[in-house]
C-alpha positions in Angstrom: 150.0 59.9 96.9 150.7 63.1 95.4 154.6 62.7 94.6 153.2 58.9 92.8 150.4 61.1 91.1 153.1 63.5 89.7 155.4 61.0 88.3 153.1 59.2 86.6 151.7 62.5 85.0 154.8 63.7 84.2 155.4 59.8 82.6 152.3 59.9 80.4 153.2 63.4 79.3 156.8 62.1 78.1 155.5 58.7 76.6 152.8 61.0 74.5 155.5 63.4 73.5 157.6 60.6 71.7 154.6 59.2 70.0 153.4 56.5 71.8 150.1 55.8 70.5 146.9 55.6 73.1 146.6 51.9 73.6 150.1 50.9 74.4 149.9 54.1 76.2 147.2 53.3 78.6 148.1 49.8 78.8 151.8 51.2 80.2 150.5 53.7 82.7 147.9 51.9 84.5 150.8 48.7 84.9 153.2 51.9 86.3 150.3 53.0 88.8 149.6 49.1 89.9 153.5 48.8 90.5 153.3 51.7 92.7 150.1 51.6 94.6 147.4 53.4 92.3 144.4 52.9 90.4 144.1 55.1 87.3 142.3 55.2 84.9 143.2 57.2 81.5 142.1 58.4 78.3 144.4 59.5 76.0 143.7 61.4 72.8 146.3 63.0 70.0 145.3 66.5 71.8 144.6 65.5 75.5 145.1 62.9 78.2 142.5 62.7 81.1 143.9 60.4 84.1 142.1 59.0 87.4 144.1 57.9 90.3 143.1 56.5 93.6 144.6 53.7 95.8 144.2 50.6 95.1 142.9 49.3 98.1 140.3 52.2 97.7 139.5 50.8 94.2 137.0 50.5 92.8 135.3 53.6 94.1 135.0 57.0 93.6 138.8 59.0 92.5 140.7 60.9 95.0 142.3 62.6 92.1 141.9 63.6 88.5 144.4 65.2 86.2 143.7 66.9 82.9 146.4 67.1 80.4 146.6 69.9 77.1 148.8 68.2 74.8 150.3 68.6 71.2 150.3 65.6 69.2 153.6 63.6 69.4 156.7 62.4 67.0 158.2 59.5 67.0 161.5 60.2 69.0 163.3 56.7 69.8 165.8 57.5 72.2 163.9 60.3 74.2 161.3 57.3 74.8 164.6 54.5 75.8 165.1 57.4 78.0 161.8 57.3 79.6 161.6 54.0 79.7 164.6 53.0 81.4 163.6 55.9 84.1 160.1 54.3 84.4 161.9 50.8 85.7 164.3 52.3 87.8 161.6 54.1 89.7 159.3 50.7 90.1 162.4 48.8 90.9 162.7 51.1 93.9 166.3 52.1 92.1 165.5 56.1 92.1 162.9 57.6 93.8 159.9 59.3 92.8 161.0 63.0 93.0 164.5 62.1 91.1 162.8 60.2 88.4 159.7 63.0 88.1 163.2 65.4 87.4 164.8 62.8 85.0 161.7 62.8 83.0 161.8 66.7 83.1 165.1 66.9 82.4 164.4 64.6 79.0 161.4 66.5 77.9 163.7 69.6 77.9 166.8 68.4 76.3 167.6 70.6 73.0 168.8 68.9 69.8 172.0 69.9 68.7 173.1 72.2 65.9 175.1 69.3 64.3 172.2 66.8 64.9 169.6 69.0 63.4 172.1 69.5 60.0 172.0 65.6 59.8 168.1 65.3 60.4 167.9 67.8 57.3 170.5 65.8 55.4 168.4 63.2 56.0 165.3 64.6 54.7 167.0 65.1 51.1 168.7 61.6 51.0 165.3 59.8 52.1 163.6 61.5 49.5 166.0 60.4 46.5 166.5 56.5 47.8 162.4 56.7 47.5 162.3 58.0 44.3 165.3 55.3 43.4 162.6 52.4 44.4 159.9 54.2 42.5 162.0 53.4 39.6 162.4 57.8 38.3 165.7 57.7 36.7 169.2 59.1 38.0 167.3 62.3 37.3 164.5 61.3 39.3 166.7 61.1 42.3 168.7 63.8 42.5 165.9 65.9 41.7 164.1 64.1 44.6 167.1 65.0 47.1 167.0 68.6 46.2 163.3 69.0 46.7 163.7 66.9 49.9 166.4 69.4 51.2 163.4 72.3 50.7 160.6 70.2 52.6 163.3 69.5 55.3 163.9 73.5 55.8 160.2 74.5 55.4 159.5 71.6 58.2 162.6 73.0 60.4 161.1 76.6 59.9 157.9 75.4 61.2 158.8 74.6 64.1 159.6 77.9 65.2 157.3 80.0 63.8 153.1 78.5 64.4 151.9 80.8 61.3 153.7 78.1 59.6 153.1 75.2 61.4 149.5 75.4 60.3 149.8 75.1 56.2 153.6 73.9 56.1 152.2 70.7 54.7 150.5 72.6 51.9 153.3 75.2 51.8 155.8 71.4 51.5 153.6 70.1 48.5 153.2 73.6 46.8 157.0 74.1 46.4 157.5 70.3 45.5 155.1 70.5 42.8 156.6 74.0 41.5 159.6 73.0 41.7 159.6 69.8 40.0 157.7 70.8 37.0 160.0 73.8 36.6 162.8 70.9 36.5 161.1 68.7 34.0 160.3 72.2 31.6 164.0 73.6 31.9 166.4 71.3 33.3 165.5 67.5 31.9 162.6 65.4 31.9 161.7 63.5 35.0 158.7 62.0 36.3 157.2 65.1 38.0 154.5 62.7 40.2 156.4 60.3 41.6 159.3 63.3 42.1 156.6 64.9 43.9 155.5 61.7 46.2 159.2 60.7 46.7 160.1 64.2 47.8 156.6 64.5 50.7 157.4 61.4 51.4 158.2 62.4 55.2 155.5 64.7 55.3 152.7 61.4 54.6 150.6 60.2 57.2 150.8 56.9 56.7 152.3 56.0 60.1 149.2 58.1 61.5 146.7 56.1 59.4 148.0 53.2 60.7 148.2 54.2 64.6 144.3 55.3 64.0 143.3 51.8 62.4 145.0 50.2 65.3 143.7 52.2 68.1 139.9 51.7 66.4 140.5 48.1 66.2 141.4 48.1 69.9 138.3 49.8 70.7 140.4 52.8 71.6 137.2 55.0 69.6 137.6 58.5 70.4 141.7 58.5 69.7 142.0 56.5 66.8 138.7 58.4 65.2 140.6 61.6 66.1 143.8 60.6 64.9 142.5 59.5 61.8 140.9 63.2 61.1 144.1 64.7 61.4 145.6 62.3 59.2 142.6 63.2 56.7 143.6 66.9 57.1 147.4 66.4 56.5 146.5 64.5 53.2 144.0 67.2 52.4 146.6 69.8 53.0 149.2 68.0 50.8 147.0 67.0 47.9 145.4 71.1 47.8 149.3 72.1 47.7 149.9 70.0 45.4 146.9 70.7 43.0 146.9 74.2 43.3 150.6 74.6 42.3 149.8 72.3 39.2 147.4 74.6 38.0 149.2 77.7 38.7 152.0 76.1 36.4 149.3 75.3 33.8 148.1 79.0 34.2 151.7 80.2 32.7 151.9 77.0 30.0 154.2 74.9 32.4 152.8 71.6 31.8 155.5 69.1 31.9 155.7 66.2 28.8 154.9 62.9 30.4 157.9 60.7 30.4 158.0 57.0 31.1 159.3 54.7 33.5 162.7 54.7 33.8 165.4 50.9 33.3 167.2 50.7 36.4 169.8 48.3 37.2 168.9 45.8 40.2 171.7 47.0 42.1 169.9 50.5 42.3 167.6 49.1 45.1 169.9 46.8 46.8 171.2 50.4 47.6 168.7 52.4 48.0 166.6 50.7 50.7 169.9 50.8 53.2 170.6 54.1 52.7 166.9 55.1 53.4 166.9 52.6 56.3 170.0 54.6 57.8 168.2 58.1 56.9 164.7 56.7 59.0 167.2 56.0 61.8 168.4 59.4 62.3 165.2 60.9 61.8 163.5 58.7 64.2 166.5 59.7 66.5 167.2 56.1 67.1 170.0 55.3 69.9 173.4 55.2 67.9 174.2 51.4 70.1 170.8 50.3 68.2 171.2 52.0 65.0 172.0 48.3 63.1 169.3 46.7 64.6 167.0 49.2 63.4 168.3 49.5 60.0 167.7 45.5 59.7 164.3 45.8 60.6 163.8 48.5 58.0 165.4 46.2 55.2 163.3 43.0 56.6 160.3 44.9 56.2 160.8 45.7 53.0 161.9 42.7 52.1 159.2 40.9 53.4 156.5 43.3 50.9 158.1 42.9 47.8 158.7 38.8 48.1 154.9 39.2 49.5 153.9 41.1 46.3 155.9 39.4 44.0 154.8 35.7 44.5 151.4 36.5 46.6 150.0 40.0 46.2 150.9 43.4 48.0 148.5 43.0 50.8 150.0 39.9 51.8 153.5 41.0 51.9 152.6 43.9 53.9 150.3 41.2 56.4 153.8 39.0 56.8 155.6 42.1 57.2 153.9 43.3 59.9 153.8 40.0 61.9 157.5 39.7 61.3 158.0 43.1 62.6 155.3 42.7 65.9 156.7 39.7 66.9 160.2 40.4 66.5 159.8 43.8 67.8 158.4 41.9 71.5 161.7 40.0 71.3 163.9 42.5 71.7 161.9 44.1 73.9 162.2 41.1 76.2 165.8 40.4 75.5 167.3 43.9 76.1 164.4 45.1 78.0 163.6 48.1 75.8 160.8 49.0 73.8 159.8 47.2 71.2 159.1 50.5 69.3 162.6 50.2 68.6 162.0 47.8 65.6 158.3 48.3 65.2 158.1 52.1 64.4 161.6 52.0 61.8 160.3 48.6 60.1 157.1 49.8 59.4 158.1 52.9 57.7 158.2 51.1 54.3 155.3 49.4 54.6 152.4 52.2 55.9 150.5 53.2 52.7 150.9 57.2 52.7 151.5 57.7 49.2 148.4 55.8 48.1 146.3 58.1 50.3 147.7 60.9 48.8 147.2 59.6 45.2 143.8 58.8 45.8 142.8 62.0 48.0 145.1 63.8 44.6 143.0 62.0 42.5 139.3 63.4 43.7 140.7 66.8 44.0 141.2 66.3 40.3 138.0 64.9 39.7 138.8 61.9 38.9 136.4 60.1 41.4 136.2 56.7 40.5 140.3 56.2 40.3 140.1 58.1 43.4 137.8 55.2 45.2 139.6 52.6 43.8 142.9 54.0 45.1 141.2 54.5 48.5 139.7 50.4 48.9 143.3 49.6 48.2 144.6 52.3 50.7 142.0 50.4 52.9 143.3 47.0 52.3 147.0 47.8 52.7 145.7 49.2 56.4 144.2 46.5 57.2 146.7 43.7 56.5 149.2 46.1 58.1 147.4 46.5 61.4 146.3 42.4 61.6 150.2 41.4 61.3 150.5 43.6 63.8 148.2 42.5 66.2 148.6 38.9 65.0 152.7 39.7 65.9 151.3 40.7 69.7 149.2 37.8 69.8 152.3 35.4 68.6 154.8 36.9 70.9 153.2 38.8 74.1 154.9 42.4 74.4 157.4 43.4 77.7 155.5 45.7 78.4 152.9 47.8 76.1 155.7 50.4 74.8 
């Protein structure tokens, strides 16, 4: 019992590591234990996962074993969790045994990412941030002062990681320099349109995809994670929209108060470039597997595509509702057909669609007392959740997953 107690331990870690959120989780770990002979129960949290096990011809009944996890919240990492997953059916299929797959899982948990891979995961921050600011409609100028700043918040998020005095304001460190050092373009260099400069270029940093995991995980009754989850989320916008403020009054301290300047006349063609390039940029920093790269560039494209037809003929709660259906169900699909996760297409395709820069306009937006803007931002925030998660669930419903990754 002890070697099936291990591996599954050792599973859960990896699976929390790479993002997975708590329901799918759960759901994924107790189906391992049933395939092997356990009962567990679990609860998993962004900070801790507390597991049961006891055999299943003992269960129900009191547990023969308990296992309490310390754990940092995870990041989306798409082929570290292929990885696990693939190790996960081997061991149920009888393929590889428990010991060799408890030192597989290891052995992925301590891989280290390559000098020449970390160089295109920075890369990647910069051109993410100008093909946002490209569908935001800022101007040529917009853009490449959007890449620039990108570059910055990819080295201060690099530089995190290795130091933890940091780790713990980078967010606010992130918005701070964005907002600094886009106003100092618009004053010295040429105009541009400092906010949505400043959104396009945190664009990484917001936690939409967080918002969204919490609103799921509450909806599936999964209370203490997804309330948990959703107060970090709270404290990352917090942190962004304080850097953010701050640095525009420190500019405004020394007369740097940009001229407003208006939307900028972009041909169509702008976007029908933008979104793949951002599409192949979210691929490398999700770490997709290079086989699957097209498949998870499409679903990137189809979910935008499927919000801005939504918007344009319906309205933008819609197109994010259809979105998110498209995505669930095709996501179970290809789980099915290739027998990988579905995370694969869900996590990518969603990207577009989560609503982090309208909580950080409306959490900007009390900070500069402007409460009532602030509140209506924040019911649209909340409507944009919403239809997000129901397509989602609605895509589960329409096409059962694999298996809950």
């Amino acid at each position: 019992m002890t070697t099936r107690v291990e591996f599954i331990v050792e599973l859960a870690r990896r699976l929390h590591e790479y993002g997975t959120a708590a329901p799918r989780l759960e759901a994924a770990v107790i189906l391992v234990g049933k395939r092997l002979g356990l009962a567990c129960d679990i609860l998993s949290t962004p900070t801790s996962i507390i597991m049961s096990f006891s055999r299943l011809e003992n269960a129900p009944g009191i547990a023969e074993m308990t296992q309490v996890l310390r754990v940092s919240p995870g990041d989306v990492d798409l082929k570290s969790l292929c990885l696990v997953d693939e190790i996960a059916d081997q061991v149920i299929d009888g393929k590889l045994d428990l010991a060799e797959g408890r030192q597989r899982l290891r052995a992925v948990g301590s891989r280290k990412q390559s000098k020449g891979m970390t160089l295109l995961m920075l890369l990647s921050y910069s051109i993410a941030s100008a093909c946002v600011a490209a569908i935001l409609l800022t101007g040529w100028e917009g853009v490449v002062s959007a890449g620039v700043i990108g570059l910055v918040t990819g080295t201060i998020a690099f530089a995190a990681r290795k130091r933890a005095n940091i780790a713990a304001a980078f967010e606010a460190i992130s918005a701070l320099a964005a907002t600094i050092i886009a106003t100092l373009i618009s004053m010295y260099i040429v105009p541009i349109q400092v906010p949505s400069v400043i959104v396009a270029s945190l664009i990484i940093l917001m936690p939409g995809m967080s918002l969204t995991a919490a609103v799921r995980e509450l909806s599936s009754q999964d209370l203490v994670s997804g309330t948990a989850r959703m107060a970090g989320a709270l404290a990352v916008l917090l942190k962004l929209a304080f850097g953010t403020v701050a640095a525009t009054q420190v500019c405004a301290l020394f007369g740097l108060i940009p001229p407003p300047v208006p939307m900028s006349r972009v041909e169509p063609w702008t976007e029908l470039i933008a979104v793949p390039v951002a599409a192949i940029a979210f691929a490398i920093m999700f770490r997709s597997p290079w086989r699957f790269f097209p498949l998870v560039i499409g679903s990137v494209i189809a979910g935008y595509i499927c919000t801005r037809l939504g918007g344009a003929f319906v309205s933008a709660p819609f197109g994010v509702f259809v979105g998110g259906l498209l995505l669930g169900a095709s996501s179970n699909v290809f789980a099915r057909a290739f027998e990988r996760p579905g995370a694969l297409v869900r996590e990518p395709g969603i990207i577009l669609l989560v609503p982090g820069s309208v909580a950080f306009r409306s959490m900007s937006f009390v900070f500069e007392r402007d409460v009532m803007l602030g509140l209506d931002t924040a019911i649209t925030l909340t409507t944009l959740l919403v239809a997000l998660v129901a397509g989602l669930l609605f895509g589960d419903l329409l096409v059962p997953p694999r298996r809950k990754l």
